[in-house]
N, CA, C and O atoms as a CHARMM CRD file, in Angstrom:
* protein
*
  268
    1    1 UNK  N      0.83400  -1.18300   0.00000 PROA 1      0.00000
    2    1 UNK  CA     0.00000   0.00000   0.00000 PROA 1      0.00000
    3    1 UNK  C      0.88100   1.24900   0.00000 PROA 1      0.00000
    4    1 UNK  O      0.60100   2.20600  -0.72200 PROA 1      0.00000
    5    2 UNK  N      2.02100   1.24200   0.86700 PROA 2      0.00000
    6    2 UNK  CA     2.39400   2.17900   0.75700 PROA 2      0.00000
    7    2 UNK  C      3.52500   2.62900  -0.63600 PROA 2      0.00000
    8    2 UNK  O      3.77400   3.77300  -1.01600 PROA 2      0.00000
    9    3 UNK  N      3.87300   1.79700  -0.99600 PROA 3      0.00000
   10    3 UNK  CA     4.38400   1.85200  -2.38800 PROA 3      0.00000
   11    3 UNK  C      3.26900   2.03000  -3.73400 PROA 3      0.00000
   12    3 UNK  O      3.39700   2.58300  -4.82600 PROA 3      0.00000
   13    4 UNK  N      2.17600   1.31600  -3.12000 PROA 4      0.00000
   14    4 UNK  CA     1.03600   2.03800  -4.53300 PROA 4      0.00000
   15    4 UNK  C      0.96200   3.43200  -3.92900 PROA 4      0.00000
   16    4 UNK  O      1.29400   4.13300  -4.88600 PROA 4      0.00000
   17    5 UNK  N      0.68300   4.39100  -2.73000 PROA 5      0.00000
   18    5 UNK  CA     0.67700   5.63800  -2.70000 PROA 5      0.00000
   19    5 UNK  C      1.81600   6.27100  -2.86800 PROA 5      0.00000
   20    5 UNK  O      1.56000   7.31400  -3.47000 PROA 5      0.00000
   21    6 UNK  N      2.66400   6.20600  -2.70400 PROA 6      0.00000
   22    6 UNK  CA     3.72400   6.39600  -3.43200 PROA 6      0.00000
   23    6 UNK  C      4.54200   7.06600  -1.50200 PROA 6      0.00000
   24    6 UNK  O      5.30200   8.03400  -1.50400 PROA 6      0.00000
   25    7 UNK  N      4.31700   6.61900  -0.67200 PROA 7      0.00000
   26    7 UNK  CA     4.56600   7.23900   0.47100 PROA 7      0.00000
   27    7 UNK  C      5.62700   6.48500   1.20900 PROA 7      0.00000
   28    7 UNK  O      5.81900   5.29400   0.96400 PROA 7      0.00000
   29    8 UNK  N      6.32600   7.14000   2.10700 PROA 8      0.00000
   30    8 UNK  CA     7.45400   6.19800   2.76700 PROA 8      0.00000
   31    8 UNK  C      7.20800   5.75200   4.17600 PROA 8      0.00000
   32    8 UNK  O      6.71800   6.37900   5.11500 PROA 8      0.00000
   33    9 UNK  N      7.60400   4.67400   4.11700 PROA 9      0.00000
   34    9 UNK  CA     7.33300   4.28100   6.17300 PROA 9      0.00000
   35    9 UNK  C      6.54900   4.80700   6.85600 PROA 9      0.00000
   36    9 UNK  O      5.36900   4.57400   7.12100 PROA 9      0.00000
   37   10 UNK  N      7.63900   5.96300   7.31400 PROA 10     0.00000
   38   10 UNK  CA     7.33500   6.94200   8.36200 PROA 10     0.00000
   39   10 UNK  C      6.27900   7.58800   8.36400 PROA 10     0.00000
   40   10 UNK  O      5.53700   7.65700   9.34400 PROA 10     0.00000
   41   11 UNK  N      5.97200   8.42000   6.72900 PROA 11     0.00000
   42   11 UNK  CA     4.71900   8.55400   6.39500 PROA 11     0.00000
   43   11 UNK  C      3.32900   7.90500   7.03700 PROA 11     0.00000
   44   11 UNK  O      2.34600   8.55000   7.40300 PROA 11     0.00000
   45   12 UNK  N      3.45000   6.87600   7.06700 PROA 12     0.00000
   46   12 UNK  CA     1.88200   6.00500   6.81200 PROA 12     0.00000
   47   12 UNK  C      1.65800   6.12700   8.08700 PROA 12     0.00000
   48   12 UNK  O      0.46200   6.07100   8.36900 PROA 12     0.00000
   49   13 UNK  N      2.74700   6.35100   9.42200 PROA 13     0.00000
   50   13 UNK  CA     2.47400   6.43600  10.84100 PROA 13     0.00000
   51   13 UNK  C      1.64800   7.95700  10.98100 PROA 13     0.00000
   52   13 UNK  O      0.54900   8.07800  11.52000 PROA 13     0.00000
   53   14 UNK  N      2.74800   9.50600  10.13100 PROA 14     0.00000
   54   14 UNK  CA     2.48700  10.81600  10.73600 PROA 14     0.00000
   55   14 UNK  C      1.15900  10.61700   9.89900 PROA 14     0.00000
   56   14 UNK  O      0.14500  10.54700  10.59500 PROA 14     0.00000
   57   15 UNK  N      0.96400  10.50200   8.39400 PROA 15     0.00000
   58   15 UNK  CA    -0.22700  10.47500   7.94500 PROA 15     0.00000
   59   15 UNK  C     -1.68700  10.29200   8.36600 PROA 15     0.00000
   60   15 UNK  O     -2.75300  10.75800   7.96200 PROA 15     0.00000
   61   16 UNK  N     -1.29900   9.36000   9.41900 PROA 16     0.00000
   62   16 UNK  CA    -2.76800   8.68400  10.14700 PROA 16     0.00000
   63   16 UNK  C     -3.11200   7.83400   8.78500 PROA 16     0.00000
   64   16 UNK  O     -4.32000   8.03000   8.65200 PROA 16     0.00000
   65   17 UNK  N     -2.75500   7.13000   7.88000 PROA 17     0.00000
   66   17 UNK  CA    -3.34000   5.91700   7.41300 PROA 17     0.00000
   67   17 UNK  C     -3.70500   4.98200   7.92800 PROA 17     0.00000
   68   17 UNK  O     -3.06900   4.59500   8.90900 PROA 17     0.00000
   69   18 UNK  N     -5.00800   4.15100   7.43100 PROA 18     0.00000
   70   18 UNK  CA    -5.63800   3.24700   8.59400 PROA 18     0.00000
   71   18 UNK  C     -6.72500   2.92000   7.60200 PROA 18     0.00000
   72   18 UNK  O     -7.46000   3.75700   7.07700 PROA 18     0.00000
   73   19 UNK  N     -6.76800   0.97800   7.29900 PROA 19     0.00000
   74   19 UNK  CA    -7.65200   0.85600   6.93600 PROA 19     0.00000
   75   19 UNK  C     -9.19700   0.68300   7.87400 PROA 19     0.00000
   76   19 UNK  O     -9.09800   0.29200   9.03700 PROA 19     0.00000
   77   20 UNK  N    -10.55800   0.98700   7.31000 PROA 20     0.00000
   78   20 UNK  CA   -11.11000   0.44800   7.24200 PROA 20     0.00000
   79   20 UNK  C    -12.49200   0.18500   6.66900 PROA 20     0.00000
   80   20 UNK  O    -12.60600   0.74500   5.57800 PROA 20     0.00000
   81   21 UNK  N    -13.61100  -0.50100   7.05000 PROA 21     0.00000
   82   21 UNK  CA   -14.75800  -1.44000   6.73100 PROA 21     0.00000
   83   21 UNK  C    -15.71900  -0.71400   7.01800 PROA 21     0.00000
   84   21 UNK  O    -15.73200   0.32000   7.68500 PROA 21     0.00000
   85   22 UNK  N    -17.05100  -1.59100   6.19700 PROA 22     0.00000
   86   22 UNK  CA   -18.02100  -1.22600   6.93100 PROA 22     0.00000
   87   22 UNK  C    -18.54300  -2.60300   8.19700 PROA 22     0.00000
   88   22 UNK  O    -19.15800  -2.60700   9.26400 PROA 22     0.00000
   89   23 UNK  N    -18.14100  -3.23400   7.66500 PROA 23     0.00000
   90   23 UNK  CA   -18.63300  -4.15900   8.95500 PROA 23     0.00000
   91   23 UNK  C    -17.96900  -3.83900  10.34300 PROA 23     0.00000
   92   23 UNK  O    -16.98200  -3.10700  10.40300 PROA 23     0.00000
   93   24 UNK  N    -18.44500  -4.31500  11.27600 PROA 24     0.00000
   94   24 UNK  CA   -17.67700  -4.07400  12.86100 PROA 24     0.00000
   95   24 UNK  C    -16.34000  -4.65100  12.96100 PROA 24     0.00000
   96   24 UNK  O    -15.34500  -4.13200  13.46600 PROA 24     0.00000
   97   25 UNK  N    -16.47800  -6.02600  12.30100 PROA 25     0.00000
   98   25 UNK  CA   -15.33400  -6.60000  12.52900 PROA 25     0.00000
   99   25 UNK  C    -14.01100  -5.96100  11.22600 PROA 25     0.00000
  100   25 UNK  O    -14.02700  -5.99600   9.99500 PROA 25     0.00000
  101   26 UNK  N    -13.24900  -5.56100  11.95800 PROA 26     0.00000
  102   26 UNK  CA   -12.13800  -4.97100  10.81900 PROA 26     0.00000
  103   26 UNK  C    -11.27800  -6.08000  10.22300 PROA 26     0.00000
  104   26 UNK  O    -10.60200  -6.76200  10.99300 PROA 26     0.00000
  105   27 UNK  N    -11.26200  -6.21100   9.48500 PROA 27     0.00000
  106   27 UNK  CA   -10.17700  -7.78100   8.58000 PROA 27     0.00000
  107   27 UNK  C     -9.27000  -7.63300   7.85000 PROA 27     0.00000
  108   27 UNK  O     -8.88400  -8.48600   7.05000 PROA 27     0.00000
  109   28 UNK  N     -8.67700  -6.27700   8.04400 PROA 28     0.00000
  110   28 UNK  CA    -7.62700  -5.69600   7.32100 PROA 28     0.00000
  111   28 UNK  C     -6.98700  -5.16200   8.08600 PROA 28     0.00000
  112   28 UNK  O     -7.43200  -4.87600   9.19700 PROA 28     0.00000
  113   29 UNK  N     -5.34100  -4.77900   7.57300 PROA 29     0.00000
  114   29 UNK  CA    -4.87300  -3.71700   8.76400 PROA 29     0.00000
  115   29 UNK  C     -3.58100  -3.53400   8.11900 PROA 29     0.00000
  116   29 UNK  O     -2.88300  -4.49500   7.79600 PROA 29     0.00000
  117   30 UNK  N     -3.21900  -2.22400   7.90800 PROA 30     0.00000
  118   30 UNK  CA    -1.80600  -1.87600   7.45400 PROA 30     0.00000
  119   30 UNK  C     -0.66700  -2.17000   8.25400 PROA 30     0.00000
  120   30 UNK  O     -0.65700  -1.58200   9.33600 PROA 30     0.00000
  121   31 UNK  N      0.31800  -2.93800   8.01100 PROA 31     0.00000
  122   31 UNK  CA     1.69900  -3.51200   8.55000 PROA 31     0.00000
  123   31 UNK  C      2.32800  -2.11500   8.96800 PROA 31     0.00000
  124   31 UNK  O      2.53600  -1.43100   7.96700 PROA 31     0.00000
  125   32 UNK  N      2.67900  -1.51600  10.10800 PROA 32     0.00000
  126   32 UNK  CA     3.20500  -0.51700  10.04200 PROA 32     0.00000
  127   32 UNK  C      4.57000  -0.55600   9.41900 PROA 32     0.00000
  128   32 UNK  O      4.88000   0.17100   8.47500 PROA 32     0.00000
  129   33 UNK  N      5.35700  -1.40700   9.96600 PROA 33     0.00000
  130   33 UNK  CA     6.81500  -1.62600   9.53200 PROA 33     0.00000
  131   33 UNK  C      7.09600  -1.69600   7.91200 PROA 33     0.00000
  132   33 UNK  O      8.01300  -1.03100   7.43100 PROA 33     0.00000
  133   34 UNK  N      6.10100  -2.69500   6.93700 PROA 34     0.00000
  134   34 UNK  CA     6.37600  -3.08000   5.85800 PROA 34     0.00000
  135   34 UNK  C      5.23800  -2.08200   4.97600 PROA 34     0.00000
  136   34 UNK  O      5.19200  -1.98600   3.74900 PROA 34     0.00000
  137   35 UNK  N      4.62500  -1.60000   5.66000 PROA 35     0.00000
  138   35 UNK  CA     3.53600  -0.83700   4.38500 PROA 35     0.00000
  139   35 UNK  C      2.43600  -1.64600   3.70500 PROA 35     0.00000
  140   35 UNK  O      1.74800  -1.28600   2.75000 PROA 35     0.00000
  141   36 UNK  N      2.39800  -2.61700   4.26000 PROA 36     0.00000
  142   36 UNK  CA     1.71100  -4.19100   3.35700 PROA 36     0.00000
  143   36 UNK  C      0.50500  -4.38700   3.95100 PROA 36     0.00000
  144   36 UNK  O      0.50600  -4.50300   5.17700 PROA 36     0.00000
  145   37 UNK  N     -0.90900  -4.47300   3.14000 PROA 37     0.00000
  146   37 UNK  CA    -2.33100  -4.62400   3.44400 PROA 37     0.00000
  147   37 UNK  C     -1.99000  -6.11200   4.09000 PROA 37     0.00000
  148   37 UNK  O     -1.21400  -6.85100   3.48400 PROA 37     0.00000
  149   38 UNK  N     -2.67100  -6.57900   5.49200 PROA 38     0.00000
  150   38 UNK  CA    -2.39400  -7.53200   6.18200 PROA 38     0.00000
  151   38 UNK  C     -3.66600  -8.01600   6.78700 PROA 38     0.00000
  152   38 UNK  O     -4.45200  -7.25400   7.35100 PROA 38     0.00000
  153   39 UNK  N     -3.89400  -9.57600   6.63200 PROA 39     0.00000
  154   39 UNK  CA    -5.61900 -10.01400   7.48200 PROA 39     0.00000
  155   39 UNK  C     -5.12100  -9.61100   8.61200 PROA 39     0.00000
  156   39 UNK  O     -3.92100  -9.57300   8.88400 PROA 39     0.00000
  157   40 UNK  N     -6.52400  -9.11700   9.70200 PROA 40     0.00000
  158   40 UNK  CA    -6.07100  -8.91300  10.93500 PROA 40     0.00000
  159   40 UNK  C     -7.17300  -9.75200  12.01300 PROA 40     0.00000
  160   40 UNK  O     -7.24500  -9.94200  13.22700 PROA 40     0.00000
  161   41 UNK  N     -7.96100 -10.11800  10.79700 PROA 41     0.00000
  162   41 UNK  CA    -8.91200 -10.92200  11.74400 PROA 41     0.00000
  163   41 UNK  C     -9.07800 -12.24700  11.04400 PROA 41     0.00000
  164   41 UNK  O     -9.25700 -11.93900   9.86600 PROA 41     0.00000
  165   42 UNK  N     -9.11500 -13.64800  11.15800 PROA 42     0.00000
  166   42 UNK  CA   -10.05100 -15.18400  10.69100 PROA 42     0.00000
  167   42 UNK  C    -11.10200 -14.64800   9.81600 PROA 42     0.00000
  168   42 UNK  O    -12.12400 -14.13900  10.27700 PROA 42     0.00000
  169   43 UNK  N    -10.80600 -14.78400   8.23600 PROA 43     0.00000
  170   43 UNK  CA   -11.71500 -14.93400   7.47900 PROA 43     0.00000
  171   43 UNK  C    -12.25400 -15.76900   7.15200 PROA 43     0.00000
  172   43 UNK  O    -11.73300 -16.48700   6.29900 PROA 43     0.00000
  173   44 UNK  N    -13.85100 -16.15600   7.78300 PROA 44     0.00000
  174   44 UNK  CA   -14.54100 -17.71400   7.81600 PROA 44     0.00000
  175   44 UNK  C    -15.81700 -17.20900   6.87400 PROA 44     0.00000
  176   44 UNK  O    -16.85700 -16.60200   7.13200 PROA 44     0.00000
  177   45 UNK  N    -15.16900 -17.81500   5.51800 PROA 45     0.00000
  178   45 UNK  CA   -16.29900 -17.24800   3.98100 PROA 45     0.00000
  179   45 UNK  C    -17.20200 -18.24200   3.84400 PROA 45     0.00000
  180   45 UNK  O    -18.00900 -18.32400   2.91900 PROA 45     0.00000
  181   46 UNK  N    -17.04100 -19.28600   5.08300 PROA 46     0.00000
  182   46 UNK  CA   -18.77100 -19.91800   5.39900 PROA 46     0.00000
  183   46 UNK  C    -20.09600 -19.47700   6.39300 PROA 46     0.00000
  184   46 UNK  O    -21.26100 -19.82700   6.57900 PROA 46     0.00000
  185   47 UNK  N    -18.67100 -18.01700   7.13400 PROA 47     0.00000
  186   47 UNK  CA   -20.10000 -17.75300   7.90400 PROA 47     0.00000
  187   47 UNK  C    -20.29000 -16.32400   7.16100 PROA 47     0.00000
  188   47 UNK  O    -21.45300 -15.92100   7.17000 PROA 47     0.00000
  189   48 UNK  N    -19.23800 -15.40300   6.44900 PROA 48     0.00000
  190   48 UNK  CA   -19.76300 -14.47300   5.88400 PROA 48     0.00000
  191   48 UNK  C    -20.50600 -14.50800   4.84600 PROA 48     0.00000
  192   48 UNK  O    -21.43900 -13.70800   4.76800 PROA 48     0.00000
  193   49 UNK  N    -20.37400 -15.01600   4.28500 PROA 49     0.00000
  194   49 UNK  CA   -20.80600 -15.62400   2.46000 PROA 49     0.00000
  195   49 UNK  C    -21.50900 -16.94600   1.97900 PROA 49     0.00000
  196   49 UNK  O    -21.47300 -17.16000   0.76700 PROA 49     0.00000
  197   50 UNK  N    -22.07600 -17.76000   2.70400 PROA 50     0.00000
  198   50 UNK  CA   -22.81600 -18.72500   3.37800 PROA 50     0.00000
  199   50 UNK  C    -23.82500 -18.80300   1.78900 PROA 50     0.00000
  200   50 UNK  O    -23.82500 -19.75300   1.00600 PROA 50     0.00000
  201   51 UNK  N    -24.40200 -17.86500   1.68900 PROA 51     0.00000
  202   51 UNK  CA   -25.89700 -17.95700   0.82200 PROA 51     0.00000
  203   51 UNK  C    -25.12900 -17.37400  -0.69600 PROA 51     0.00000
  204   51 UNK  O    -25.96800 -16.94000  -1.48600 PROA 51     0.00000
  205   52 UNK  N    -24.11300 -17.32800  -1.04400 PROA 52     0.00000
  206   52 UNK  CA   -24.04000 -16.19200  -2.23800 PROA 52     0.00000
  207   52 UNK  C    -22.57600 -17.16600  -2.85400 PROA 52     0.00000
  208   52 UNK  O    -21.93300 -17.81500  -2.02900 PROA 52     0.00000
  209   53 UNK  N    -22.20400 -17.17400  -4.20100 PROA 53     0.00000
  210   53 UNK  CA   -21.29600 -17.97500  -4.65900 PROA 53     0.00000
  211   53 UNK  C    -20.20400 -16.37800  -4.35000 PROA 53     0.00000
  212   53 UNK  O    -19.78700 -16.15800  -3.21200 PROA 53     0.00000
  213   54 UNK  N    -19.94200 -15.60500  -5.29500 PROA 54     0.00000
  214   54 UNK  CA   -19.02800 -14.80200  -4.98500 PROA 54     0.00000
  215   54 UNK  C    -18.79300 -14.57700  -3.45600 PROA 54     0.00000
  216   54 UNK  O    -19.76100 -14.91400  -2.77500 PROA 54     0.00000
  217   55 UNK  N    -17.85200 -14.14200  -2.84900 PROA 55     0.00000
  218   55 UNK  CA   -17.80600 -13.24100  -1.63000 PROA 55     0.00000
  219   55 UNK  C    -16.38100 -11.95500  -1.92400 PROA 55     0.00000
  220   55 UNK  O    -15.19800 -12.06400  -2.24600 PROA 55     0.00000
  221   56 UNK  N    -17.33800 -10.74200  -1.59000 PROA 56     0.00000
  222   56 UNK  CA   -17.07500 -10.02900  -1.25200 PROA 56     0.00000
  223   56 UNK  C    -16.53100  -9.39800  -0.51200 PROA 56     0.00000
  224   56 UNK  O    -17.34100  -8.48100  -0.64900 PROA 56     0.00000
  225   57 UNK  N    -15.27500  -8.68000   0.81200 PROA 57     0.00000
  226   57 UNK  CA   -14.81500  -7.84100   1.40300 PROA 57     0.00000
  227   57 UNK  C    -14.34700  -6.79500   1.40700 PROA 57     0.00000
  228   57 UNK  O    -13.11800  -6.78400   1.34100 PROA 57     0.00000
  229   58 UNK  N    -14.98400  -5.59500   1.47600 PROA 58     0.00000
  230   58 UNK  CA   -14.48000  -4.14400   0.98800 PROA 58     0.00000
  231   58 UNK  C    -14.23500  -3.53000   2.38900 PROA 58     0.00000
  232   58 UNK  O    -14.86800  -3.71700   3.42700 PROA 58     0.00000
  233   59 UNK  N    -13.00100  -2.63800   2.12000 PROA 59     0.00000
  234   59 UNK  CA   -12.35400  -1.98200   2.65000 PROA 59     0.00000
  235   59 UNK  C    -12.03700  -0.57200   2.33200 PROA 59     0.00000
  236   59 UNK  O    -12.00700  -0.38300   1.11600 PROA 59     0.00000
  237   60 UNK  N    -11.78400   0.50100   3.06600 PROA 60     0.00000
  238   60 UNK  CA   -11.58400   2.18800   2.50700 PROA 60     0.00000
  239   60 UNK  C    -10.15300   1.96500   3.14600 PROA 60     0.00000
  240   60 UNK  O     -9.85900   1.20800   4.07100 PROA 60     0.00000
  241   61 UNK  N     -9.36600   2.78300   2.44600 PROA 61     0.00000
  242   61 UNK  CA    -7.84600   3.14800   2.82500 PROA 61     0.00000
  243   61 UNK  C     -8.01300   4.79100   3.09700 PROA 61     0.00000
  244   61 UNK  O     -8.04300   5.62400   2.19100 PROA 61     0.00000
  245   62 UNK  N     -8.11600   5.09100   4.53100 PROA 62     0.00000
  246   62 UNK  CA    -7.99000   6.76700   5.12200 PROA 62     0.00000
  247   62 UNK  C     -6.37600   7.08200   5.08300 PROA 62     0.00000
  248   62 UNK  O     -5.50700   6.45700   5.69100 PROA 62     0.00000
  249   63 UNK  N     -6.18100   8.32100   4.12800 PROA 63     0.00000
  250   63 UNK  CA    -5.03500   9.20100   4.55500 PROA 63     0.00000
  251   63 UNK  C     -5.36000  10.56600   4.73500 PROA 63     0.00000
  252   63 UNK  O     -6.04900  11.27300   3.99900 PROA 63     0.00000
  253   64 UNK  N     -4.48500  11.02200   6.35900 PROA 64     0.00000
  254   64 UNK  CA    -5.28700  12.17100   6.30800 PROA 64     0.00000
  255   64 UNK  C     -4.15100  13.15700   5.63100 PROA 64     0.00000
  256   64 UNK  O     -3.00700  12.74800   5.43800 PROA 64     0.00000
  257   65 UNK  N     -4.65500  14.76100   5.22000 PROA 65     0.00000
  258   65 UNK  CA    -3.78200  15.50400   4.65900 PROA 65     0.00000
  259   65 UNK  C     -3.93400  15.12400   3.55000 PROA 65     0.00000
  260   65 UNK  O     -4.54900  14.08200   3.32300 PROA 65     0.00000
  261   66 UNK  N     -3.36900  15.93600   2.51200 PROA 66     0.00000
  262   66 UNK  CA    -3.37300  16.14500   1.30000 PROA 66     0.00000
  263   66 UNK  C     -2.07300  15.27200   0.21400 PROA 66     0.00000
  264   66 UNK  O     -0.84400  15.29600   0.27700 PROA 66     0.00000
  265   67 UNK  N     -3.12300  14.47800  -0.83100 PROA 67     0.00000
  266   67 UNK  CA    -2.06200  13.91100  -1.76300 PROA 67     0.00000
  267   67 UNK  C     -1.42400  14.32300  -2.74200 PROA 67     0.00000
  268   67 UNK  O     -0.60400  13.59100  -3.29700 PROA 67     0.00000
């Protein structure tokens, strides 16, 4: 992530980058050290996605300040 924004390390800490969801449970989470989108929670796509062949998980990537 932080190499697709084009931002360094240190950045992604002062920035306040931070993924997240709309669900409660957050299942993503930026690596601070490596910059790298990371599961942060057990993705069980029999209890989210149960009734539906695709499954879906969307996520927003917040940076604050200007790109």
């Amino acid at each position: 992530v932080a190499k697709d924004l084009g931002l360094q390390l240190p950045e992604i800490r002062d920035r306040g980058v931070r993924v997240v969801s709309e669900s409660t449970t957050q299942y993503f989470a930026l690596h601070e050290k490596t910059g790298h989108l990371v599961t942060a929670e057990r993705i069980d796509r029999e209890q989210l996605c149960r009734l539906v062949q695709q499954c879906v998980l969307r996520c927003e990537l917040i940076v604050e300040g200007q790109m």
